[in-house]
C-alpha positions in Angstrom: 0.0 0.0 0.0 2.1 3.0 -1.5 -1.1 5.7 -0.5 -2.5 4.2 2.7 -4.6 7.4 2.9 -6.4 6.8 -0.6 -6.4 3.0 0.6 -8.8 4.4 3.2 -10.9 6.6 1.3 -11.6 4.0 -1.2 -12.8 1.3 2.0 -15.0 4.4 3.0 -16.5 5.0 0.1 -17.1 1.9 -1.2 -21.1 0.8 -3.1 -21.7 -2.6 -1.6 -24.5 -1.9 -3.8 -22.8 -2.7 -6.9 -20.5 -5.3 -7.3 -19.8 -7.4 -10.6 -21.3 -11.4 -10.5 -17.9 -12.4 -11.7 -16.1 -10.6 -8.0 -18.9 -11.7 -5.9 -18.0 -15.5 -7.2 -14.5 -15.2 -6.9 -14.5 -13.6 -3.2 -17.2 -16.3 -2.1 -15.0 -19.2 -3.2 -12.7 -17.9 -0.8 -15.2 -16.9 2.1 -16.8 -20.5 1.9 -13.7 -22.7 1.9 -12.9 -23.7 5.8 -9.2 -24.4 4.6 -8.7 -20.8 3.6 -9.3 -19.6 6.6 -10.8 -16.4 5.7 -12.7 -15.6 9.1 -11.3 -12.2 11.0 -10.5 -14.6 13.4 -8.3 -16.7 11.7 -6.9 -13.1 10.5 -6.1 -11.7 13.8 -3.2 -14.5 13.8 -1.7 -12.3 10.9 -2.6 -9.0 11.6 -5.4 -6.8 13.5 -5.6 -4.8 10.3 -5.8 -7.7 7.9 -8.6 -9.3 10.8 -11.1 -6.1 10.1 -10.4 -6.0 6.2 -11.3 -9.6 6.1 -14.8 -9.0 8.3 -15.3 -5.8 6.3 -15.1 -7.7 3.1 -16.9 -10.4 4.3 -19.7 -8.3 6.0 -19.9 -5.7 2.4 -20.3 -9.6 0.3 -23.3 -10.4 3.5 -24.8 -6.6 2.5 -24.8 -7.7 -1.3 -26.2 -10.5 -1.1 -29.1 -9.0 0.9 -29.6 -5.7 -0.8 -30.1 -8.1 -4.3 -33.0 -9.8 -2.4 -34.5 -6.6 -0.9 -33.9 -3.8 -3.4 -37.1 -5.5 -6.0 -38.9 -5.5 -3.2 -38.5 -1.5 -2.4 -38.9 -0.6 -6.0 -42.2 -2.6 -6.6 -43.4 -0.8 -3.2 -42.0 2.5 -4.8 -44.0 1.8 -7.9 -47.3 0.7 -6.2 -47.1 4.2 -4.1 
């Protein structure tokens, strides 16, 4: 991380909202296979930074997953108001 400050801002700002299909697979292979070890428990053995970037990216793919299942359900209420 040469800019940990634009590092930051990017976290910050990021749209769980929109994330491409082909990412979302990718990242779920890893978050679903015990032997990777990709809890932020198992990533407090390397680092207490890499522990809450791996519960951050684990909790924005949790967010995904649930704003896909809820966001046709606001916009048929927003079209039936």
């Amino acid at each position: 991380m040469q800019n940990p400050e634009k590092f930051l801002e990017r976290v910050m700002t990021f749209d769980g909202t929109d994330i491409d299909q082909g990412i979302l697979d990718n990242v779920n292979k890893i978050i679903e296979d015990p032997s990777k070890k990709y809890t932020e428990k198992d990533m407090l053995s390397q680092s207490f930074a890499a522990s809450k970037l791996c519960a951050w990216s684990v909790n924005i793919v949790t967010f995904n997953k649930i704003y896909k299942k809820v966001r046709p359900l606001q916009e048929a209420k927003d079209k039936a108001t």
